[in-house]
N, C-alpha and C positions, 0 to 999 in steps of 0.2 A: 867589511862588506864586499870590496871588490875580490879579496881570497876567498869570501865564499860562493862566489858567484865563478872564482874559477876552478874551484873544484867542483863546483857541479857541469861544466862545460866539461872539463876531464872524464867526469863522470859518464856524462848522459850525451855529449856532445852536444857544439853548437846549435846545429838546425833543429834539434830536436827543443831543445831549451828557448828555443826562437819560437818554434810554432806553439808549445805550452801558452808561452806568454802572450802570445800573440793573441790564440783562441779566449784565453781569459781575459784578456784586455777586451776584449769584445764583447763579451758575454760581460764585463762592469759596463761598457760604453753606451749596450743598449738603454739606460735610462736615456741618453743624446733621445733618443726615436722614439721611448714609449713616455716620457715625459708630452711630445706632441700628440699621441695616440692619445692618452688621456684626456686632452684640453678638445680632440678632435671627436671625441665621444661627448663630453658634457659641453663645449659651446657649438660648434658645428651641426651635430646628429639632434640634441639637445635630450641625449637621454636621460633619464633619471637615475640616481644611486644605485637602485638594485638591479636597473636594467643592463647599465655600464659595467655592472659586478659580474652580470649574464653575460655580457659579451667578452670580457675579460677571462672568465673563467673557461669558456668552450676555445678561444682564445689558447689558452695555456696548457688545454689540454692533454699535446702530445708527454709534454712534460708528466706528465704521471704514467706512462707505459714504456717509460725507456727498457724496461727488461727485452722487449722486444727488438729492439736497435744492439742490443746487448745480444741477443742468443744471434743475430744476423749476421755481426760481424764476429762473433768467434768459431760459429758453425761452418758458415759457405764463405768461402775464400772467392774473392773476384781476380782470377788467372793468380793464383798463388797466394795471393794478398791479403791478411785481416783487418786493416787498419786503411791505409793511405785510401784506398777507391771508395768506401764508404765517409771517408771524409770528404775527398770532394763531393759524391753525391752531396750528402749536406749541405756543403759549402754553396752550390748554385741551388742546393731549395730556400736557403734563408736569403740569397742573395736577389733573385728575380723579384719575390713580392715585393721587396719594398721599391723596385724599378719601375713596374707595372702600377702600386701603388701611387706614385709618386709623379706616373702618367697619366694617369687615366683619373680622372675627376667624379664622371661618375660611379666607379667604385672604390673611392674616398667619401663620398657621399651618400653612399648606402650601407645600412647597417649588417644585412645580412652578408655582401660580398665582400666589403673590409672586412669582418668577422673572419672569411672561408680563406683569405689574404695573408690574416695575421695568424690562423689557425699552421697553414703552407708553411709560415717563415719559419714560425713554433719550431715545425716539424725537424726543419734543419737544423735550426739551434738547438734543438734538444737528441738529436742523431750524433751532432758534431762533439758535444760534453758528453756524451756517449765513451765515444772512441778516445777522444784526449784521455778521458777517467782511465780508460782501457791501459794506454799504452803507460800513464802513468804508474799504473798498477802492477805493469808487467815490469819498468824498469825498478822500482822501487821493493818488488820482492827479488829481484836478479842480485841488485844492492844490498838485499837483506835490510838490516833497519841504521844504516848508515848514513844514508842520504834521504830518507822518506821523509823525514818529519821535514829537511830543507825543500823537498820538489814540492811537495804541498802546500807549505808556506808561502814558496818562490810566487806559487801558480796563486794563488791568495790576494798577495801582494798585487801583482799584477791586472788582477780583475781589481782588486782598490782604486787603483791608479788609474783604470778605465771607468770607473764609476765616478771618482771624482770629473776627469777631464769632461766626461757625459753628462754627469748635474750641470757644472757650470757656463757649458757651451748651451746644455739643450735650453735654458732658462733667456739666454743671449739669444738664440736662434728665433725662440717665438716670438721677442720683439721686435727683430731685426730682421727675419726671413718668411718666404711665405711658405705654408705649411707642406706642401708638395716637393718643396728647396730642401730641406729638412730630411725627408722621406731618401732624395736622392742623396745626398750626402752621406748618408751613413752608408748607403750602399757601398762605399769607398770600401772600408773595412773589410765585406766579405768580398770584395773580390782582389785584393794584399791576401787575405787568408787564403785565397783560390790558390793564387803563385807560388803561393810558399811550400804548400806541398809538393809542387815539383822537387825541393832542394830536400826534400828527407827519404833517407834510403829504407826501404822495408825487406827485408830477407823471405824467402817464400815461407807461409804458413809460418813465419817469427819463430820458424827453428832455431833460429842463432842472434836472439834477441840483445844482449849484453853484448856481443862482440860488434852488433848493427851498431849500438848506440858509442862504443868507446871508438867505432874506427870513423863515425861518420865526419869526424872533424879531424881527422888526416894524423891520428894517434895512431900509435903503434898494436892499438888491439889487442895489448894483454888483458889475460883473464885472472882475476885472483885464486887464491886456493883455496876458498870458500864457494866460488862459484863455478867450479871445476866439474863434481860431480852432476851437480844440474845440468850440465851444458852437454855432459856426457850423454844423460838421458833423453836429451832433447835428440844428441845426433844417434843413439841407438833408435830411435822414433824414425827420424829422417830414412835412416838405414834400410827400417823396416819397411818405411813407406816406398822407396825404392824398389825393391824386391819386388813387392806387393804389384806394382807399378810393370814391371817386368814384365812377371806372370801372365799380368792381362793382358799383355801386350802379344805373347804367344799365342795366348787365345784367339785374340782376334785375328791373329793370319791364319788359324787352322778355322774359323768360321765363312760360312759364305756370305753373299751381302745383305740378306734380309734380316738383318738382328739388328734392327737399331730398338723394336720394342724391349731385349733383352739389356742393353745398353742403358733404356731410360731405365728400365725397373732394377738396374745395379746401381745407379746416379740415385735416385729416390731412396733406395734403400739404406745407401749409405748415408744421404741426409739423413733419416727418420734416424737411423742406429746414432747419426752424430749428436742430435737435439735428444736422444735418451743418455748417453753418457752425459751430456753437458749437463741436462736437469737432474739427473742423479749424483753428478759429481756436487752440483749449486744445492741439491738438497741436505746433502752431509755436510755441508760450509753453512747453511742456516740452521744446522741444528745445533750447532758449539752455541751455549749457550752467551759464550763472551759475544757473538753476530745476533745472536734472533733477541735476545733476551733486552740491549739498549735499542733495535731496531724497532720491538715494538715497545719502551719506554719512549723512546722519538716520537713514535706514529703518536700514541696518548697524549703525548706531552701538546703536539698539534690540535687534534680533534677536541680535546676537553677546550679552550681558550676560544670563542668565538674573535672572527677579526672583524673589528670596522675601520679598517683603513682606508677604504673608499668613502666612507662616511664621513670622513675625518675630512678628507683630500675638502667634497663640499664645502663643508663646515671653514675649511680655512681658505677655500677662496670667495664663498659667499657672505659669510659674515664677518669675520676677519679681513678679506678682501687682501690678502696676501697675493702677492703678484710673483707671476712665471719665475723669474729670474732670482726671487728670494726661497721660494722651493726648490731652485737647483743649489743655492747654495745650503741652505739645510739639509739639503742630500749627501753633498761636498764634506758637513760636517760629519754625518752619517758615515760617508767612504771612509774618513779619515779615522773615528771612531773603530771601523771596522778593522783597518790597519794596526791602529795603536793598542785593541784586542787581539790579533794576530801574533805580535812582539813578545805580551805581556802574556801570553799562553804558552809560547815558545820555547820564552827563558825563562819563566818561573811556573808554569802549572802544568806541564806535561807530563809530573812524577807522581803528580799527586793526584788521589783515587778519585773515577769519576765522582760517587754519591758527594762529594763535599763539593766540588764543583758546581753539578748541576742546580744542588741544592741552593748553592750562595745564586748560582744565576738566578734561578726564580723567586727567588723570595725580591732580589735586587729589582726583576722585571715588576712584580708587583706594585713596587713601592714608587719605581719609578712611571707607572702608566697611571700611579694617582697623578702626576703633572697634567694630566689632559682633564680629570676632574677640574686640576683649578681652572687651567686656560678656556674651559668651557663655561664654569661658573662667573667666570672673569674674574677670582680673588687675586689675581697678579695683577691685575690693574690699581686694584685697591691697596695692595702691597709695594706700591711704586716699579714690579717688574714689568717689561713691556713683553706683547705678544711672541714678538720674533728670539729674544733673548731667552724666554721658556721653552721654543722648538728647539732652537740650536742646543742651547743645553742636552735637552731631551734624546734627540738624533741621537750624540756624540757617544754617552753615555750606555743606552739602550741597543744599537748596534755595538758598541764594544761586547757587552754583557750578550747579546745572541752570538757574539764569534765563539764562546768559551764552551758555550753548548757545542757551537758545532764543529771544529777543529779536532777534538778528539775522535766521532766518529770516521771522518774522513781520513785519519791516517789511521784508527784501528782498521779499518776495511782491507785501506791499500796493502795491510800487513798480511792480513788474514784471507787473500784470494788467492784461491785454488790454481794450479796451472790451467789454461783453458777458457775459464769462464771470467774472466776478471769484467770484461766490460756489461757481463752480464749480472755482477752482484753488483758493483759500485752502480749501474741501471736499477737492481732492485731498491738498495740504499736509498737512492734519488728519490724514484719514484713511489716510495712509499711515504718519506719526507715531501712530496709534493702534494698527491693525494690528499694527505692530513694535512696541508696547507687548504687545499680547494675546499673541504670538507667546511675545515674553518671559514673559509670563506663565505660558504652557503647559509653556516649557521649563526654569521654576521647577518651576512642579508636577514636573515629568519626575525632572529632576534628584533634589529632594526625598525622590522615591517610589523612587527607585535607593540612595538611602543609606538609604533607610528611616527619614524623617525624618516624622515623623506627632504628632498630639497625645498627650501624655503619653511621647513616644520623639526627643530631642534631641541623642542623643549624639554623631551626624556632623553637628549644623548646623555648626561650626564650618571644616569640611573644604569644606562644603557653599561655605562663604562665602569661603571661602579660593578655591576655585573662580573665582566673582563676581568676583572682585579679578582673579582672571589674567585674567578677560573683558574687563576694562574698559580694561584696555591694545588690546587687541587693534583697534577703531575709527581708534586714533593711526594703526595702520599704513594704513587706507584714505584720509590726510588726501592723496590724491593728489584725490582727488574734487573736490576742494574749489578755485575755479577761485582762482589763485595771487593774481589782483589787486583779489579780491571783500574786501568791508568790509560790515560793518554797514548803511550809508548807501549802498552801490551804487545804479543806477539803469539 
C-alpha cells in the first residue's frame, strides 16, 4: 500500500494527490451535514415525504448540468488558468451557505430560503467535482493507462473514508450538537480545501500538464517516451499561441485608441470559435460508441427503477423508530461496502467484459432490495432477525454491488477524453448519471403518491417495492447497449 501510494506521488505529485483526496473526502463527509439536512426537513420544517423529496431534489439540482462547469473551465481560462481559479470559486460557493446557514435561524427555518442555501452549496460542490474530474482526467491520459485505474480508485477510497468518518460523526452530532453546530462544523472542510489550492501549481492554459504534475513535488520533471510526442504538441500549441499573441500586439500600436469595440468583438469571437471547437471536439468523443452507447445504458439503467429512498428514510424512523446515530452507522456499513467493492473491482473485475458485470449487479440489486420487502412485512422479526441486522446487512452488500456498476465507467471516461474537453465530458458523464437519479427520484414520489404511501400511511410500501424489484431487472434487457468487447480497462 504505501509503494503504491508512492508511485502515484512520483507520478502526479504530492499536492496534487493532497487535494484529489482531500476534495473527495469531502464530497464522502458531506453525509456529516445532510444527514442533519434531512432530520431538519422532516422534524423541524415538518415536511412530508414527497415534499422533502421537492426540496431535496431542486436542492441537487446543479448536479445535473455540470456540462456547463465543464465547457467554463476548459473554454475561458481566468488569467492563464483552467483549473485552480474555478476551484476556489467553488470552493467559497459551497463554503459560505453553510456559514450563513448555520447563522441565521431564520433561514434554517424556512423552507423555500434553506432550499435557495442548499441549491448555492450544490452549486459549488458540484463546480468543484467538476474540475477535480478534469484535472484527473488530464493527468491520467498524460499517464496513459498506467496509473488511471490507481488515481480513480485512490480518489474512491478517499471519499469512502469521508463517508464513513461523516455517517458516524453526523449520527453523534444530532445527539450531542445543536443543529446550527453541525452546519458550522463542516464548514471546517471547505475552507482546508480553500488553502490547499494555494500549494498546487497550474501552468498557463495546462500547456505543460505532466511536467506540472511530476515537478510539483520537487522531482526532477522527466518526461517518459511515451509522453514525449504529446507534450510536443502541446508546446507547438503554446508556440503558436505565442506568435499569434505577437501579431496582435503589433496591431495594436499601429491602431489609435477607439478600438476597444474591436477588441471585445475579437475576445467574444474567440470565445464563441472556443465553445464550437470544444462542442465539436465533445461531439466526436460521444459518438464512439464505447462513451455514448454505456452512457445511455447508465442513463436507462437510472430512469427505469423508481427510488423510494426517502420513503424508506420515514419508514425507518417512524415506524421502526431507528435512531440518528444507528443510521449513521448503517451508512458507516454502506461506506465500507463501497470500499470493499472498490478492491474487489480493482483486483479481480477490471478484465472482465462490462455485460457480465452489470448483468451479475443487477439481478444481485434485485434480489437484494427484496430484504426491504421482508423488513417491511416484518418476516425478520418472525424469523428471529432483528431490524437493524437486516439494514446493515443490506447497506454493506448493496453499495458493494452499486460500486461495480460504477468504477468501470469512470475510468473508461478518464481514458477516453479528448485533449480540451475532459472536464466537460467526465461533467456530461455525471450529469446525465444524475439527471437519471432525479428522474428516479420524481418517479418515486410518483409512484408513492398513487398508492398512497405518505407519513404515517405505509401499508402499500411493500407492493410499492415489490414494484422497484420488477424495475431493476428491466436495465439487464437494454445490456445490448453496452459495446460487446468493452472492459473496465478499455482504451
Amino acid at each position: 500500500m504505501i509503494e503504491w501510494l508512492k508511485h502515484l506521488r512520483s507520478a502526479f505529485g504530492a499536492s496534487f494527490i493532497w487535494l484529489v483526496c482531500l476534495i473527495y473526502f469531502t464530497q464522502g463527509f458531506r453525509s456529516f451535514v445532510w444527514t442533519a439536512v434531512s432530520y431538519q426537513l422532516k422534524d423541524r420544517l415538518k415536511l412530508s415525504p414527497s415534499a422533502s423529496q421537492f426540496v431535496t431534489s431542486i436542492a441537487f439540482f446543479p448536479w445535473s448540468i455540470k456540462p456547463i462547469y465543464g465547457i467554463l473551465s476548459d473554454c475561458i481560462p481566468i488569467k492563464g488558468r483552467k483549473r485552480i481559479p474555478y476551484l476556489v470559486i467553488a470552493t467559497l460557493l459551497s463554503l459560505f451557505p453553510w456559514v450563513i446557514i448555520g447563522l441565521q435561524e431564520t433561514i434554517r427555518n424556512s423552507r423555500d430560503q434553506l432550499m435557495i442555501f442548499l441549491l448555492l452549496q450544490n452549486l459549488g460542490s458540484a463546480m468543484a467535482d467538476v474540475v477535480i474530474d478534469a484535472m484527473i482526467a488530464e493527468a491520467a491520459r498524460l499517464e496513459k493507462a498506467r496509473f488511471a485505474g490507481d488515481l480513480q480508485s485512490v480518489s474512491w477510497m478517499a471519499m469512502a473514508l469521508g463517508g464513513i468518518c461523516g455517517s458516524l460523526l453526523g449520527g453523534y452530532a444530532l445527539t450531542n450538537f445543536q443543529m446550527e453546530d453541525i452546519f458550522l462544523v463542516f464548514a471546517i472542510l471547505p475552507t482546508v480545501q480553500l488553502l490547499s489550492c494555494v500549494f498546487v501549481n497550474e501552468s498557463s492554459e495546462n500547456s505543460k500538464p505532466s511536467q506540472h504534475l511530476s515537478t510539483s513535488n520537487g522531482s526532477n520533471g522527466s518526461i517518459s517516451d511515451e509522453d514525449k510526442p504529446l507534450i510536443n504538441v502541446h508546446q507547438t500549441n503554446a508556440l503558436r499561441r505565442n506568435k499569434s499573441s505577437k501579431q496582435k500586439k503589433k496591431k495594436k500600436i499601429n491602431r489609435s485608441n477607439d478600438q476597444m469595440p474591436e477588441t471585445d468583438g475579437s475576445f467574444w469571437s474567440q470565445l464563441i470559435q472556443s465553445l464550437k471547437t470544444a462542442g465539436y471536439t465533445l461531439f466526436k468523443a460521444f459518438r464512439q460508441p464505447i462513451i455514448f452507447r454505456p452512457m445511455a445504458w447508465f442513463f436507462l439503467a437510472q430512469v427505469t427503477m423508481p427510488n423510494l429512498q426517502t420513503v424508506m428514510f420515514y419508514y425507518q424512523t417512524e415506524v421502526l423508530s431507528l435512531e440518528a446515530s444507528f443510521l449513521g452507522t448503517a451508512r458507516v456499513i454502506g461506506w465500507i461496502g463501497l470500499m470493499v467493492g472498490t478492491f474487489i473491482y480493482n483486483r479481480f473485475l477490471k478484465k472482465m467484459k462490462l455485460r457480465r458485470i452489470l448483468m451479475f449487479a443487477h439481478v444481485a440489486l434485485a434480489l437484494l432490495t427484496l430484504l426491504d420487502i421482508v423488513l417491511v412485512t416484518r418476516l425478520n422479526v418472525s424469523l428471529g432477525i432483528s431490524d437493524k441486522t437486516m439494514m446493515l446487512f443490506g447497506s454493506a452488500i448493496s453499495d458493494a454491488i452499486n460500486q461495480f456498476k460504477f468504477m468501470p465507467f469512470l475510468i473508461l471516461s478518464g481514458h477516453l477524453c479528448p485533449p480540451g474537453i475532459e472536464g466537460t465530458l467526465f461533467a456530461l458523464f455525471m450529469s446525465i448519471n444524475n439527471l437519471g437519479a432525479t428522474i428516479s427520484g420524481f418517479l418515486g414520489a410518483g409512484l408513492a403518491s398513487v398508492l398512497n404511501i405518505s407519513s404515517g400511511s405505509f401499508d402499500n410500501l411493500s407492493f410499492g417495492i415489490a414494484i422497484q424489484v420488477i424495475c431493476t431487472f428491466l436495465p439487464v434487457g437494454f445490456l445490448f447497449l453496452i459495446p460487446e468487447e468493452a472492459t473496465g480497462i478499455s482504451a
